[in-house]
Structure formats: C-alpha cells, structure tokens
C-alpha positions as CSV (number, residue, x, y, z in Angstrom):
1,X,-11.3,-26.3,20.0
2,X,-7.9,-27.8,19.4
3,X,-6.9,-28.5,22.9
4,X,-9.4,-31.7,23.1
5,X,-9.2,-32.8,19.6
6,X,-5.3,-33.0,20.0
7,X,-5.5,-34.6,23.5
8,X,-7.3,-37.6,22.0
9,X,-5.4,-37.9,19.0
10,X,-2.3,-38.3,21.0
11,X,-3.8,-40.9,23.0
12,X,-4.6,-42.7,19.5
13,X,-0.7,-41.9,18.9
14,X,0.8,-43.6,22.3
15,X,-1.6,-47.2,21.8
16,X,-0.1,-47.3,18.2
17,X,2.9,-49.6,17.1
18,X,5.2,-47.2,15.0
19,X,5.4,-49.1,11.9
20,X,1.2,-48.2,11.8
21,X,2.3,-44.3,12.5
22,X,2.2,-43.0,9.0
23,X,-0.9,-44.6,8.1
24,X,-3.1,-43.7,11.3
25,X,-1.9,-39.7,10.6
26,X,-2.9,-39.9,7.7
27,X,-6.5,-41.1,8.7
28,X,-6.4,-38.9,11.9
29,X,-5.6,-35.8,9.7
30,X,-8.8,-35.8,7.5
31,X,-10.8,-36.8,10.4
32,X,-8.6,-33.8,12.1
33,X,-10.0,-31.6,9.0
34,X,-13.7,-33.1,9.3
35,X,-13.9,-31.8,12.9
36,X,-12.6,-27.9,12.4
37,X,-14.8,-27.9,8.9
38,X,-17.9,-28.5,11.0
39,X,-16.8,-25.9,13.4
40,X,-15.9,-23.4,11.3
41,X,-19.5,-21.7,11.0
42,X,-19.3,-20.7,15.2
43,X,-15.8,-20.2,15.2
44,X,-15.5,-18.3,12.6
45,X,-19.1,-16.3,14.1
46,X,-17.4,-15.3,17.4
47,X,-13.9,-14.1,15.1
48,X,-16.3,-12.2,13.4
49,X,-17.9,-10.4,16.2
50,X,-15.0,-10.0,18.1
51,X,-13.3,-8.0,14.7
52,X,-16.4,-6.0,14.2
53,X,-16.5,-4.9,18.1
54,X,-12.8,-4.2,17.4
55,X,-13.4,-2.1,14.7
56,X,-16.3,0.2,15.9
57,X,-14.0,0.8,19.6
58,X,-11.0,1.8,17.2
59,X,-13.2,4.1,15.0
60,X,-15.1,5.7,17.7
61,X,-11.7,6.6,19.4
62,X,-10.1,7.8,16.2
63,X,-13.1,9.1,14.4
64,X,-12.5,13.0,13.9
65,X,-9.0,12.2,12.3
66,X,-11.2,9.2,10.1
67,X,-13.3,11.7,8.7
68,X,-10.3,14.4,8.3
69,X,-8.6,11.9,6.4
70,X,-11.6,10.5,4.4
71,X,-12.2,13.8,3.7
72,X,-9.0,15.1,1.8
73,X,-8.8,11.7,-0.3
74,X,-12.8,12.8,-1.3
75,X,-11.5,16.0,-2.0
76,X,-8.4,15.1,-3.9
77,X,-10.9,12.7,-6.4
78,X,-12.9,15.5,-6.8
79,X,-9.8,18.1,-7.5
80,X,-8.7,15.5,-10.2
81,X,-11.9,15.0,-11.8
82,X,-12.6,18.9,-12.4
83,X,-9.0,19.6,-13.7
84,X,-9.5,16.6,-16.0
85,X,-12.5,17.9,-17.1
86,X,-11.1,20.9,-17.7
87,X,-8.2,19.7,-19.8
88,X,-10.0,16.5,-21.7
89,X,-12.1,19.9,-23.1
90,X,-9.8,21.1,-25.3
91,X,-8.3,19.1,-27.7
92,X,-4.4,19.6,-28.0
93,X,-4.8,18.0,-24.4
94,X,-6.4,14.8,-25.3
95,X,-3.6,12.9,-25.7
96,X,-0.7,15.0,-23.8
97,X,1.7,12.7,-22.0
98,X,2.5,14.9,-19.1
99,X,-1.2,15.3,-18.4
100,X,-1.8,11.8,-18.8
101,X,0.7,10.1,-16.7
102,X,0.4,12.5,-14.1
103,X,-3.6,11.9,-13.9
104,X,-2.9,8.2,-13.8
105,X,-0.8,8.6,-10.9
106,X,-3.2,10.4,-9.2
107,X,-5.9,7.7,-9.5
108,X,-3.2,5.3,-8.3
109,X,-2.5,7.6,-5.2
110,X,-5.9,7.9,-4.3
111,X,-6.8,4.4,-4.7
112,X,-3.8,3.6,-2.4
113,X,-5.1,6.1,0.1
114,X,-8.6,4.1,0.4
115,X,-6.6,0.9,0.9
116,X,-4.0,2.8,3.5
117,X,-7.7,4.0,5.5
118,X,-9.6,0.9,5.7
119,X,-5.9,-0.5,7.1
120,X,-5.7,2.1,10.0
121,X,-10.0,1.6,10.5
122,X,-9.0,-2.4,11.0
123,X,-6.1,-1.7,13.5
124,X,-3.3,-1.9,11.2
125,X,-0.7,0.8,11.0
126,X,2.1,-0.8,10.1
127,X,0.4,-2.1,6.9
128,X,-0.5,1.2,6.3
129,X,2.9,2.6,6.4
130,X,3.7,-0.1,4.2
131,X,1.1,1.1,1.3
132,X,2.5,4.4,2.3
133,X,5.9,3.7,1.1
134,X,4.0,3.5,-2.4
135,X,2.2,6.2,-2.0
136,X,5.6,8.0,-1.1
137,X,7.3,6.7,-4.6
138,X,4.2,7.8,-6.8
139,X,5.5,11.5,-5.2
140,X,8.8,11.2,-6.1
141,X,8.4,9.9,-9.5
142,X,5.6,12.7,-10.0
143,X,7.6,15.4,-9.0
144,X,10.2,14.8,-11.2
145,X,7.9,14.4,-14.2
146,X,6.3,17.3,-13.1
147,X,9.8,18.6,-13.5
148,X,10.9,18.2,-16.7
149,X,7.4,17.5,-18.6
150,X,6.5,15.7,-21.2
151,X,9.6,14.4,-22.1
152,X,10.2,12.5,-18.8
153,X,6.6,11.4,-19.0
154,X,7.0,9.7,-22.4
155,X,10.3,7.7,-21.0
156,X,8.2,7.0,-17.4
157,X,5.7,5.4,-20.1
158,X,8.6,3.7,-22.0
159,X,10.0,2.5,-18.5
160,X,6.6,0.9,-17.9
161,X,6.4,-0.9,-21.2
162,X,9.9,-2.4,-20.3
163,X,9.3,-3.9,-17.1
164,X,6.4,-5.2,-18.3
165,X,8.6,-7.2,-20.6
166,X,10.7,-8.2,-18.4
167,X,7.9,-9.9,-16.3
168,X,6.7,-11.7,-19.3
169,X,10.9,-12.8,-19.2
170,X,10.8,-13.9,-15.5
171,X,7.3,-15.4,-16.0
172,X,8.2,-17.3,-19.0
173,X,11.0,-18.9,-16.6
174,X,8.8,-20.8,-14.3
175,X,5.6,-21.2,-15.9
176,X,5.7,-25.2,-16.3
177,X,7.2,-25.4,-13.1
178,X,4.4,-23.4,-11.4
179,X,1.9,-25.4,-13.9
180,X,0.0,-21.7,-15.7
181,X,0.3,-21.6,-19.7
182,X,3.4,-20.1,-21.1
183,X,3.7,-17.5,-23.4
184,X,4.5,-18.7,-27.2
185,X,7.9,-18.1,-28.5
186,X,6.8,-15.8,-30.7
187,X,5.3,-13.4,-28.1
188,X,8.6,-13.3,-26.3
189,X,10.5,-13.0,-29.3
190,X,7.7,-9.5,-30.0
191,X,8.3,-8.6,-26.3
192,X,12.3,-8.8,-26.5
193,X,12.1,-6.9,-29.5
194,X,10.1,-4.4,-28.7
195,X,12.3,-3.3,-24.8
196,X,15.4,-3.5,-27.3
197,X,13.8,-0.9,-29.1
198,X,12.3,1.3,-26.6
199,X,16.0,1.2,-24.3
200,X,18.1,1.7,-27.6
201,X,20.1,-1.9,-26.2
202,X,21.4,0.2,-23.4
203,X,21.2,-2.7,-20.7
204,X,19.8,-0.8,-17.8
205,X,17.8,1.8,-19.1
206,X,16.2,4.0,-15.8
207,X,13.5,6.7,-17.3
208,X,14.5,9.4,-15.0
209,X,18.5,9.1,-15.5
210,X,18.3,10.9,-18.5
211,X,16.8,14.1,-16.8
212,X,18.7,13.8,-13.2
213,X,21.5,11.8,-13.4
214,X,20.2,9.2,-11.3
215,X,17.9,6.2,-11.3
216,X,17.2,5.2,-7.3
217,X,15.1,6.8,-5.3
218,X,17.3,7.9,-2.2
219,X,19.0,10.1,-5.1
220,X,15.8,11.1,-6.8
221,X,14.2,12.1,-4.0
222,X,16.9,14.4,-2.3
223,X,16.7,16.0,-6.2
224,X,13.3,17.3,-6.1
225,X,13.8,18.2,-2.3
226,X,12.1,14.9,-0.3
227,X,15.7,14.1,1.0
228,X,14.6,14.5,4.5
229,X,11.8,11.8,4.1
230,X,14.3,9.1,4.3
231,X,14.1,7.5,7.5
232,X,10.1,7.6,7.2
233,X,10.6,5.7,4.0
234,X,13.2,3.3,5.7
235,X,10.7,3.1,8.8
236,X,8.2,1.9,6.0
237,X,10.0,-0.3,4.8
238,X,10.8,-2.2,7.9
239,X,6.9,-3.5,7.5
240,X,8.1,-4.2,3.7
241,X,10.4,-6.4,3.8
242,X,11.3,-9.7,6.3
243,X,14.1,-8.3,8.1
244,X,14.5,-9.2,12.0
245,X,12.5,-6.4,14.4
246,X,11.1,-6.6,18.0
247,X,7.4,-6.7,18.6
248,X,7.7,-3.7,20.9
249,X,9.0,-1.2,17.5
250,X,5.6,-2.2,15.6
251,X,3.5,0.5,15.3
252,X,0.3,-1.0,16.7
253,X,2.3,-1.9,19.9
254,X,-0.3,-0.6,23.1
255,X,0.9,2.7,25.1
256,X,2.9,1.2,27.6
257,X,2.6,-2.2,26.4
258,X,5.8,-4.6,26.6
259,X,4.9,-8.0,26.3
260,X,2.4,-8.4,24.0
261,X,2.8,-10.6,20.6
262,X,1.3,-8.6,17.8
263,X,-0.6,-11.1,15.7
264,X,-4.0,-9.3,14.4
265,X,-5.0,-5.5,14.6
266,X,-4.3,-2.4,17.1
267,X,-5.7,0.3,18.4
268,X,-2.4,2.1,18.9
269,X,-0.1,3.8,16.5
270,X,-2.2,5.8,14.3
271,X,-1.0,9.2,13.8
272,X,2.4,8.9,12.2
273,X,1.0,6.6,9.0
274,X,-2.3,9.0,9.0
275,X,-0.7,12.1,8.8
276,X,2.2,11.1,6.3
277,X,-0.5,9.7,3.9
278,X,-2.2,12.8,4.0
279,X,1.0,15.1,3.0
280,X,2.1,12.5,0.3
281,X,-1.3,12.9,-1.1
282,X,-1.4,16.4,-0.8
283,X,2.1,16.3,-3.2
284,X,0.8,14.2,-5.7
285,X,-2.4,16.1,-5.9
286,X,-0.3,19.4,-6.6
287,X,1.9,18.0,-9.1
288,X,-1.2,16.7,-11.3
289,X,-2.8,20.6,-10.0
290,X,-0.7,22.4,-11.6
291,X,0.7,20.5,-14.4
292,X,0.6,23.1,-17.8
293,X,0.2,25.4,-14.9
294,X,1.9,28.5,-17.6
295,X,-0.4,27.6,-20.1
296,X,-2.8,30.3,-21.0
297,X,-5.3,27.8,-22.7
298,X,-5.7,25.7,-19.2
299,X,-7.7,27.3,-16.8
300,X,-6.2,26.5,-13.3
301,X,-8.0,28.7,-11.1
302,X,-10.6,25.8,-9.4
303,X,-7.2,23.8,-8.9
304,X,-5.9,26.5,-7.2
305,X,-9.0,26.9,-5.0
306,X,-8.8,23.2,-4.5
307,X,-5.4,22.8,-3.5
308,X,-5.7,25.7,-1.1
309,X,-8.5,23.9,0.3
310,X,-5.9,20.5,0.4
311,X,-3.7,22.9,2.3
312,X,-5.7,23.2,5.2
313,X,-6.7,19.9,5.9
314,X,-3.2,18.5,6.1
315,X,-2.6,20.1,9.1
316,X,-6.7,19.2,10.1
317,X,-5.5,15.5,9.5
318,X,-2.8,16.2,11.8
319,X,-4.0,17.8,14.6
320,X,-7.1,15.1,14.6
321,X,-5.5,12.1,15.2
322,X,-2.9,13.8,17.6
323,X,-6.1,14.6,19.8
324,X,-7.3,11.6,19.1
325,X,-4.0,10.1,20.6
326,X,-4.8,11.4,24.0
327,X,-7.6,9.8,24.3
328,X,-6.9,6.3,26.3
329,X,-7.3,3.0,24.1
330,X,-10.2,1.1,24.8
331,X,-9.7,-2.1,27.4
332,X,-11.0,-4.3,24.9
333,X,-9.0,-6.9,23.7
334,X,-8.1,-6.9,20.3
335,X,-9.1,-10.1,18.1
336,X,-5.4,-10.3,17.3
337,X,-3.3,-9.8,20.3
338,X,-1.6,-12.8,22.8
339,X,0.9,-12.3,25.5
340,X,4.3,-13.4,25.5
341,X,7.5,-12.3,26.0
C-alpha cells in the first residue's frame, strides 16, 4: 500500500522548488492520511484474518497445556470463593485484615493469570513473563503477610494508602503541563497529612521492614525461601524494562530460528512463562488457603482438598506444554514476524 503512494509523492517532491517544500508536505500528508483511512477497512480485514489463523495454529498446537492451565486458574477462583464463603460466615471474620488482604491478592493473581493466558493464546510469551513478574511479587508480599498476620497486613494496607499519596504528589506536578485538572490545595494538604500520619514522619516507611528487616524484594524473597527465583524474576524483567537485548534471547524466537525480527506474536517459547505462572499461582492460592489455618472456628478442610487438587495440576501444567513442545511449530507465518539480520 505504501510503496506506490510514496513513489508518487516523491515524484511531487523532486518537481518542487524548496522554498514550496514545507507547504506541499503539509498538503501531501493529509492527502497521505486520506489515502490509508480509506484503506484501512481491507487492510485492517486481511491483519485480521491473518491474527485469527495465527491464533487457532498456536492453540491447536499448544492446546492440552491451554486447558491445564485454564484449568487451575478456574480452580483457584473457585478455591477462593468457597474459603471466602466460609469465612465471611462468621462474623469475627468480616472485617479481619489478614483475611482480607490476602483474598484481595488472590483476586489480583487470578486476574493477572487470565491476562498472562490470553498473552501465551496470542503468541506472546515474553509479555507473559512480564505479567508474571507481578504475579511473582503478589507471592512474595503474600507470603510474608501470611507470615506474620494481621499485623503486616494492616501496615501492607497502610503502605497502600501511602503510595497512593504520593501519586496524588507526582500527579499534582505535571497536571497543567499534561493539560488534566489538578487536585485543590486542600486535597494535597489532606493527602500529605494523612502519609505523615500513617509513616509516623519516618521518610521511607517500607511495610514489611518492620517484620524482616528489609524492604526490597531480592531480600524479601530469599526470607520466605523464593531466593532461588531470582534469575527467573531478572529474565522477567528483561521484557520489563528497555534495556538493550538480541532478538534471538526473546522468548517467542522460532526453534532454530536466527534471523528473524520479532515484531508481532510467536508460536515458540511457551513452556517456561506457562509453567512458572502456574507455580506462582499455586503459592498465592496456599497462602490465602490456609490463612487462620490454627483456628478452630474456620473450617479448612475443602481448602485442603482444593489445594491438594492445585497440587497436581502444577506438574499437569508442566508436563502439557513440555509435550506440547515437541510437537513442530506450524509453517505458517506469523502476522508479526520480518526477516532481518
């Protein structure tokens, strides 16, 4: 489509005088934009079915460790839901912090888990090692809340409350500039006050340094035992941040691929971010499981059953998408893939 629209427009370019440049762009550039609008409808058609041929070739290679997968997010929902259930029954619950925080984070996991699956369905597994590296941090911070109860859980809410005043501080900053309403000065003033109050003025106030000594998560997770995670959360956080990396260390690289630009989805690379979604999940399921786990009042006996149940299908999810691995990817082109060198 661009290859004859930019050939004539450079013709238009070569007959001009340069001192009529800037104002034959400028006319060139909506008629430029007239030209791909009207297109848009057939282009954006064959895109379309290209992604959606795409997507049923991935699935249909990758499908028992899909529904593995699918399965243990359905089943940690429904593990969270009974043991709420089962604790939102009796009153001196209702309103316990540890429970509470920890079901939140659960919901947050399993949300994350969704978005993680539709990213390996669409061929992209090095965005879903990237959501993992959430999903990874909801662990840690569960496990040491599971830790040391409802203490921790009321400073993990406090910490919340914070940060959330220090984005009102570092939106306040820029709002003219970036043309949204500003908060009044009164509301900041209310804000400042109130993470003052919450920190007692201590100036960088970490929830969980109280309970471990530390506040970053290379320290907090070797505390509660997920030191060995660490080069799976750095690998995760190569697709985080901007830092330099070659093509050929992306995730959805082709088996035996080498030159290949990596611009759209993949059917490669699937089993590493599948399977370490599925024991992070498993983790943060347990720690909202068996929360109040010595209490006599709470009956944990289907969370048991459940989590035993979890237990199995990590190693399903596992095993799946390794046999999947074996078998070839499909020929097809992906929608998002260009050679180059």
């Amino acid at each position: 489509m661009f290859e004859e629209t930019f050939t004539y427009i450079n013709s238009q370019l070569n007959d001009t005088e340069s001192h009529e440049l800037n104002g034959l762009l400028e006319k060139l550039s909506v008629n430029l934009y007239q030209i791909v609008s009207n297109s848009e409808k057939d282009c954006l058609k064959e895109l379309t079915d290209a992604s959606e041929a795409f997507k049923e070739a991935n699935y249909k290679r990758w499908k028992i460790g899909f529904q593995k997968l699918e399965m243990l997010r359905y089943i940690s929902i429904e593990a969270g839901k009974d043991f709420q259930k089962t604790f939102l029954a009796l009153p001196q619950y209702e309103s316990d912090p540890l429970l509470g925080v920890l079901m939140r984070q659960h919901a947050h996991a399993c949300r994350i888990t969704g978005e993680i699956i539709l990213l390996l369905k669409g061929g992209y597994p090095s965005g879903a090692l990237a959501r993992w590296r959430t999903l990874f941090e909801i662990s840690v911070n569960c496990l040491v809340i599971h830790k040391y109860g409802s203490n921790a859980a009321i400073d993990f809410i406090k910490y919340g409350k914070v940060k959330a005043a220090e984005g009102m501080a570092e939106y306040q900053k820029t709002a003219r500039e970036m043309n949204v309403q500003p908060y009044t000065e009164a509301e900041i003033s209310e804000a400042m006050t109130s993470k003052e109050k919450l920190t007692n003025g201590e100036p960088h106030f970490h929830w969980a340094r109280k309970y471990t000594g530390y506040s970053k998560l290379e320290k907090l997770r070797e505390h509660i035992g997920l030191g060995k995670w660490s080069h799976n959360y750095k690998l995760a956080s190569k697709y985080v941040h901007a830092d330099h990396c070659e093509m050929q260390s992306l995730h959805g690289i082709p088996e035996g691929s080498r030159e290949v630009l990596l611009v759209g989805p993949s059917g490669s690379g699937m089993v590493e971010p599948a399977h370490m979604t599925a024991i992070t999940l498993a983790q943060i399921t347990g720690a909202f499981l068996t929360a109040r786990v010595n209490d006599d009042e709470l009956n944990h006996t289907n969370s048991t059953l459940f989590q035993l149940l979890i237990e199995q299908y990590i190693d399903a999810v596992g095993n799946s998408f390794l046999q999947c691995s074996e078998t070839p990817e499909p020929k097809q082109e992906s929608p998002g893939r260009s050679q180059g060198s």
